[in-house]
C-alpha positions as CSV (number, residue, x, y, z in Angstrom):
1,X,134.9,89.0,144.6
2,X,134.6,85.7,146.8
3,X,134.3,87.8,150.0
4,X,131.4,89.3,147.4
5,X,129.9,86.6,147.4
6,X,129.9,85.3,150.4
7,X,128.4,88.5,151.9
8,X,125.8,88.5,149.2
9,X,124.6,84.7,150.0
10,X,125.7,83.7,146.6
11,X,129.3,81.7,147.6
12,X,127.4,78.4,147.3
13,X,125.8,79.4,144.0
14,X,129.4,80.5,142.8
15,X,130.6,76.2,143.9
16,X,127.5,75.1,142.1
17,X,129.1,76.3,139.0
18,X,132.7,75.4,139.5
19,X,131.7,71.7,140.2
20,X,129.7,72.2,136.7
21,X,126.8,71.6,138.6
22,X,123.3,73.2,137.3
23,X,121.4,75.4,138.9
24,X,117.7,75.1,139.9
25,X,114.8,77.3,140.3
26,X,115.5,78.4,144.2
27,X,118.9,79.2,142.6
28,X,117.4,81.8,140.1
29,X,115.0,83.5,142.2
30,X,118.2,84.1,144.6
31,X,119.8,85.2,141.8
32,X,117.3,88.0,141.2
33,X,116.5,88.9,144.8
34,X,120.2,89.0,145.9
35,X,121.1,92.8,146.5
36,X,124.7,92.8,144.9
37,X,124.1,93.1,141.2
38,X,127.8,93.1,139.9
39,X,128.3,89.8,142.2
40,X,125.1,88.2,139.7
41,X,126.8,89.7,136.6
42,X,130.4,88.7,137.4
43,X,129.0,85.3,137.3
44,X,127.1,85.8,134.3
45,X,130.8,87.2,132.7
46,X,132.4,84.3,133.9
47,X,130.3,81.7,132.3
48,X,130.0,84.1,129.2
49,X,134.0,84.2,128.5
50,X,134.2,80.6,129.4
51,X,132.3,79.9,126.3
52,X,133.2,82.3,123.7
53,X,136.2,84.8,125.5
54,X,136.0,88.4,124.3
55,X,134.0,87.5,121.3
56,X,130.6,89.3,120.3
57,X,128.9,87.9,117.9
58,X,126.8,89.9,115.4
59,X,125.2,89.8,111.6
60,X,124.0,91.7,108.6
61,X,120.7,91.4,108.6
62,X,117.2,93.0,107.6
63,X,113.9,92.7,109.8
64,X,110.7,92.9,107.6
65,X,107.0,92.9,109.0
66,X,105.1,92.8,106.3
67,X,101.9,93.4,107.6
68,X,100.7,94.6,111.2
69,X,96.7,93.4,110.6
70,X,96.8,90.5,113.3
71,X,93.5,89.0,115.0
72,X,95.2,88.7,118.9
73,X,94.9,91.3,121.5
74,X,97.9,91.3,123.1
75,X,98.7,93.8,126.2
76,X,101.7,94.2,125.6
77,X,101.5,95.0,121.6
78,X,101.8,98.6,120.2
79,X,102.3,97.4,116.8
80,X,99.3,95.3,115.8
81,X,95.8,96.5,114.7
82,X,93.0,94.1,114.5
83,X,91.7,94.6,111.3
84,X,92.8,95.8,107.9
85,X,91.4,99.1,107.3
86,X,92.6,100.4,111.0
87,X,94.2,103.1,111.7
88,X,98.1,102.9,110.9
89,X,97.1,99.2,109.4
90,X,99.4,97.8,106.3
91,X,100.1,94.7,104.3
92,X,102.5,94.8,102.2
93,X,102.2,93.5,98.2
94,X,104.8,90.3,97.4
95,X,106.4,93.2,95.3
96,X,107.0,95.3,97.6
97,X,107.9,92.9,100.5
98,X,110.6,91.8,97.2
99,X,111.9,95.0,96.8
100,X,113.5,95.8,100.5
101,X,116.0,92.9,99.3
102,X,116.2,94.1,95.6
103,X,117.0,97.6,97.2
104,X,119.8,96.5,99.3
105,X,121.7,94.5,96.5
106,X,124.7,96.4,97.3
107,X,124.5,94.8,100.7
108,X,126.3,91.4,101.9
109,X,123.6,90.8,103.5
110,X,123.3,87.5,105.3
111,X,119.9,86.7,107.0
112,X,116.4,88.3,106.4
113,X,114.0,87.9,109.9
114,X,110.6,88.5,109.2
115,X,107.5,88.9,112.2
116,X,104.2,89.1,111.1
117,X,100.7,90.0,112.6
118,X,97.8,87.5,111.9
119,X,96.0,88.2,109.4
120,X,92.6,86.3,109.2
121,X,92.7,87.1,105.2
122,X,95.8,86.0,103.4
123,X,96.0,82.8,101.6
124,X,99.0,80.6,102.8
125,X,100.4,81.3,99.1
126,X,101.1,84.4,100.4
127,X,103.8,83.4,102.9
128,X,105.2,80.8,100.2
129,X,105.4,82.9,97.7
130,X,107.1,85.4,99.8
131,X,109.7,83.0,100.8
132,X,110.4,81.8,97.4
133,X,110.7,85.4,96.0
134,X,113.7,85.8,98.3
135,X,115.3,82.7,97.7
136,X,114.9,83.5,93.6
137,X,116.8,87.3,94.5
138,X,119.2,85.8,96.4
139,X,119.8,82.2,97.0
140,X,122.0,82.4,99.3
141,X,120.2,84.8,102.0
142,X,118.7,82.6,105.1
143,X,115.2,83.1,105.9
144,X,114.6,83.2,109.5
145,X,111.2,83.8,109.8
146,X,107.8,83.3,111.0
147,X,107.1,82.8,115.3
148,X,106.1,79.3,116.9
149,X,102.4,81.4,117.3
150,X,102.0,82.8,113.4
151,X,102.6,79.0,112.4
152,X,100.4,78.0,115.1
153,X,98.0,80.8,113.4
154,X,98.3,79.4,110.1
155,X,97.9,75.4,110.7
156,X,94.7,76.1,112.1
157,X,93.8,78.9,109.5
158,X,94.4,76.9,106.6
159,X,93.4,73.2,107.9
160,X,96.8,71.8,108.8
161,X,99.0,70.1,111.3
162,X,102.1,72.5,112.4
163,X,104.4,70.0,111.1
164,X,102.5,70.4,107.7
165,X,102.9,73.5,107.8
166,X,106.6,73.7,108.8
167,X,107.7,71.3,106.0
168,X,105.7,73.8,103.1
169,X,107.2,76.4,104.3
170,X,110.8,74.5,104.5
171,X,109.3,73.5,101.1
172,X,109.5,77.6,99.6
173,X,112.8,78.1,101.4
174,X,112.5,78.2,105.4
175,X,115.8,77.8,107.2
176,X,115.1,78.9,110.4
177,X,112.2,80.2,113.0
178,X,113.0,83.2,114.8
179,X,112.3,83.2,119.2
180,X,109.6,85.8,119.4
181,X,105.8,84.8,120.4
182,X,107.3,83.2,123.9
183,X,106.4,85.8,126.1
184,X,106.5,84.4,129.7
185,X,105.5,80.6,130.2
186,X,103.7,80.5,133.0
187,X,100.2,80.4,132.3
188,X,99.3,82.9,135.0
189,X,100.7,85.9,133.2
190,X,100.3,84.4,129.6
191,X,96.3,84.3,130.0
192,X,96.1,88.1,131.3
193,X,98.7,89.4,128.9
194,X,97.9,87.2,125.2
195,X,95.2,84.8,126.1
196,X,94.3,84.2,122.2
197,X,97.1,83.4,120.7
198,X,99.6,80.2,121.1
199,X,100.0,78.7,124.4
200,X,102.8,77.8,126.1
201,X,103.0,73.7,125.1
202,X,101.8,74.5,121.6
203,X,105.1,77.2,121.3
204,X,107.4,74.5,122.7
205,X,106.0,71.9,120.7
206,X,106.9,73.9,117.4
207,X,110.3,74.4,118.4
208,X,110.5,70.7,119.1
209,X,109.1,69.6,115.3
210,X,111.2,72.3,113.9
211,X,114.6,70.7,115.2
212,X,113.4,67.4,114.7
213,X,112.9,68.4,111.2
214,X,116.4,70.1,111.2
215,X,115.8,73.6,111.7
216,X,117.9,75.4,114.5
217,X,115.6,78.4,116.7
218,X,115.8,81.0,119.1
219,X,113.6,81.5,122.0
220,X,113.1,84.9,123.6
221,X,111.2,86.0,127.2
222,X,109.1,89.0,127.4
223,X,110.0,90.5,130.4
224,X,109.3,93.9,132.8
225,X,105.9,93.8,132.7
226,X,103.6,91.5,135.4
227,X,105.9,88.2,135.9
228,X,107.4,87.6,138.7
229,X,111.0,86.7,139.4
230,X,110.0,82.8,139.7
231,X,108.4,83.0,136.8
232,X,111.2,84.2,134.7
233,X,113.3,81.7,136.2
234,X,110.9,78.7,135.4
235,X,110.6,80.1,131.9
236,X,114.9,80.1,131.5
237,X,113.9,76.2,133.2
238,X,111.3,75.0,130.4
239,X,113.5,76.7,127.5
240,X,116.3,74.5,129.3
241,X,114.6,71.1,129.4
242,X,113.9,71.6,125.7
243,X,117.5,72.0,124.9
244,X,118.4,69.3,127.0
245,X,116.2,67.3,124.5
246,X,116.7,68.9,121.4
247,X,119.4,70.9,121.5
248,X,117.4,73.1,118.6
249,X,118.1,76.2,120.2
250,X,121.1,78.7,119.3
251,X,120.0,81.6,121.3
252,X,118.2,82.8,124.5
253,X,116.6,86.5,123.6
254,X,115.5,88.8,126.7
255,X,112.9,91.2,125.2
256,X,112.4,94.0,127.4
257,X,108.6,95.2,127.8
258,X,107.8,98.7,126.8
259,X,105.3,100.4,127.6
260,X,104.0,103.0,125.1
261,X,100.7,102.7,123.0
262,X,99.6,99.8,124.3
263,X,97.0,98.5,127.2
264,X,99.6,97.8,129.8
265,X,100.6,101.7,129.5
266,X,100.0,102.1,133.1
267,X,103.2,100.1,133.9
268,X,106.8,101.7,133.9
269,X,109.3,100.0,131.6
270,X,112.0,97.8,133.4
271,X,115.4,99.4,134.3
272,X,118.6,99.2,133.2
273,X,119.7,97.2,136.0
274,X,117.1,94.9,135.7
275,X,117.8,93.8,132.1
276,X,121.4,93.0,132.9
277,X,120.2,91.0,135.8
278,X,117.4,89.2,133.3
279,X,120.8,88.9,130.6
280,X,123.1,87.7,133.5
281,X,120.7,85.5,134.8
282,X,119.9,83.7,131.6
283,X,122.9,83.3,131.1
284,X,123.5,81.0,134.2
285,X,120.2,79.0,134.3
286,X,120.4,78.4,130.4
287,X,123.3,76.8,130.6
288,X,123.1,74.4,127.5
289,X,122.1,77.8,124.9
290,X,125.4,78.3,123.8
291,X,124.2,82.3,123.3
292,X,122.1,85.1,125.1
293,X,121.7,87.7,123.3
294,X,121.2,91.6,123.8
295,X,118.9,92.8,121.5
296,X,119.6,96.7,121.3
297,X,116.3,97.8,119.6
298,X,114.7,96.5,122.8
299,X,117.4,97.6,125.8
300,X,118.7,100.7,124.3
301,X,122.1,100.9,122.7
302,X,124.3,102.1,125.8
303,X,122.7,99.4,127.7
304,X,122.7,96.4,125.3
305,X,126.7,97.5,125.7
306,X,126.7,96.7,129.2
307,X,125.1,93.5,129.0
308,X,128.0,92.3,127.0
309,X,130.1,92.0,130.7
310,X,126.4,90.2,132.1
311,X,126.3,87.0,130.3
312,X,124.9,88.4,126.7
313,X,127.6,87.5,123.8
314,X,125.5,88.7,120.6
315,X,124.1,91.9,119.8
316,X,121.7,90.7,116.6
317,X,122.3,92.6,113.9
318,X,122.1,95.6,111.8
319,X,118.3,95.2,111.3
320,X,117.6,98.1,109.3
321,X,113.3,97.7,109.0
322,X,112.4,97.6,112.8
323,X,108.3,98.5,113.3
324,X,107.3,96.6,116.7
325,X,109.3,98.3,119.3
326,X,109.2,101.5,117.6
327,X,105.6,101.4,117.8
328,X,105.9,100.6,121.4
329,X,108.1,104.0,121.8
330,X,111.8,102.7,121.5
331,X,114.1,106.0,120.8
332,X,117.3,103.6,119.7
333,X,117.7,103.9,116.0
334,X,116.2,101.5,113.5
335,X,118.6,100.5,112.2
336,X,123.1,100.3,112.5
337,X,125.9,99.7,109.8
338,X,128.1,96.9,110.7
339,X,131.0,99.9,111.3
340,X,128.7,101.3,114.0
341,X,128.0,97.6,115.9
342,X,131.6,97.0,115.6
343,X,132.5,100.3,117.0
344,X,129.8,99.8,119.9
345,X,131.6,96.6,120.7
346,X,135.4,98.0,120.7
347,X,134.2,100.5,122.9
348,X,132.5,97.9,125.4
349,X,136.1,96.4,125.6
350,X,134.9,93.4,123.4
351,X,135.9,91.7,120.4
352,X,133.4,91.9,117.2
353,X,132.9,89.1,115.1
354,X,130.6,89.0,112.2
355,X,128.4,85.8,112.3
356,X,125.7,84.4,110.0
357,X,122.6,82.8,111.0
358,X,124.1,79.6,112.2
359,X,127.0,81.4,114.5
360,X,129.3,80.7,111.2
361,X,132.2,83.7,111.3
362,X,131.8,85.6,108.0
363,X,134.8,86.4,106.1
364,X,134.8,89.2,103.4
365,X,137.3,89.3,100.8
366,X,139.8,92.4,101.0
């Protein structure tokens, strides 16, 4: 592997990360231009098992959206629809968002993630109420749910400050916001691709009041679509710098782009070898996010695999309600029984450990 390296221009890269030295953004873009992909994602594995060895982390979970009606025109979006009454638009009742817990009661379920669109006409009693229905079927469950951009959408819907808005939802039983609504940084892309929703300072800025207030996050990158390689690497950089002052965020999240009903249908979806380069390089420019995870839905299941010897350590979960990528013409399944995660895992050669929200191991009574 050193001669590899060296043949591949990364040898000085590889003694940037045995000194514990970090990486910058020239590093990154050589990263994803260098030819030798197994060279990028041995060092990606390295780092990985430094940090957590064999382990792959995963959790029983259920993904809820309970209503696609959302205001922004995102490119890249198969799933929203801009105004109730729409083709294929829904919201959900607080009954029926209740019953997909209710209906799993026989499930140890652990965490509930729920994704929005943004809808112009719900009252913010709607998102509270939601929230405290859970929390009154189950106590215990963590709620992980609404983006940095839906609470964005509803401080300046409803005439508040996204702190105020963070603490009433804290308030009704918020433990945790999920990553998605990041899409790529850099304002070239994020103007052409969701130019009326959330910027980029506003998104960080979220994250930041949300650990200061004690909430841990995720941040994710949409990638495969127009970025270029710098530009992934300076969003891995800005996700970085906020960790380095935070230290808020559990998990990095590569989202691949796909391509199906939507307005960027013109562009083919990324490869398989580029999302294990995007895992393997996240994992060695965010070097303070103790996880990277491969999100299956998004990469495919045989891929999301792979990633688990290019930096990624977590597959997410068994998710059970996915809509967005689905939408967007994913063919994985929507959702896996913990059997079938931990199966996919043994068979990758790794070691499956059931997590909770907070990377806490579950342990399950015999």
């Amino acid at each position: 592997m050193l001669s590899r390296l060296r043949s591949s221009g990364l040898a000085d890269i590889a003694e940037k990360l045995d000194r514990g030295a970090r990486l910058g953004l020239e590093d990154g873009r050589r990263l994803f231009d260098s030819p030798d992909l197994l060279a990028v994602g041995w060092l990606a594995n390295r780092e990985r098992e430094k940090r957590h060895g064999p382990r792959t982390f995963y959790n029983y979970n259920i993904r809820l959206e309970a209503t696609n009606v959302c205001v922004a025109s995102c490119l890249f979006c198969s799933f929203a629809r801009l105004k109730p009454g729409d083709t294929d638009a829904y919201t959900m009742t607080l009954e029926q968002v209740w019953d997909k817990l209710r209906q799993r009661a026989h499930q140890p379920l652990t965490e509930i993630h729920v994704v929005n669109g943004l809808h112009p006409d719900l009252p913010f009693d709607y998102y509270t109420e939601m929230l405290r229905g859970f929390k009154r079927i189950r106590p215990d469950i963590h709620l992980k749910c609404f983006t940095a951009v839906e609470i964005a959408f509803f401080a300046d819907l409803y005439g508040m400050t996204d702190e105020q808005v963070l603490r009433e939802l804290m308030a009704a039983g918020l433990d945790s916001l999920p990553g998605g609504g990041a899409e790529i940084f850099a304002e070239r892309v994020r103007r052409k691709i969701a130019h009326d929703k959330c910027g980029t300072e506003r998104y960080l800025e979220i994250h930041r009041t949300a650990h200061r207030l004690g909430m841990r996050t995720n941040v994710t990158m949409l990638y495969g679509h127009i970025e270029t390689s710098e530009e992934r690497v300076d969003h891995m950089l800005r996700a970085r710098a906020l960790q380095d002052e935070t230290g808020g965020f559990q998990a990095f999240i590569p989202l691949a782009f796909h391509p199906d009903n939507n307005q960027m249908r013109q562009l083919p979806a990324p490869s398989a070898a580029d999302t294990l380069r995007v895992h393997a390089v996240a994992r060695l420019m965010c070097d303070n996010i103790d996880h990277v995870k491969a999100f299956w839905i998004a990469t495919g299941v045989e891929v999301a695999q792979t990633c688990l010897w290019f930096g990624a350590d977590d597959l997410d979960g068994t998710v059970q309600e996915e809509k967005i990528y689905h939408m967007a013409g994913s063919r994985t399944p929507t959702s896996m029984s913990t059997r079938e995660i931990e199966r996919l895992i043994r068979a990758a050669g790794r070691e499956p450990v059931e997590r909770d929200t907070l990377y806490r191991v579950v342990e399950h009574a015999l």
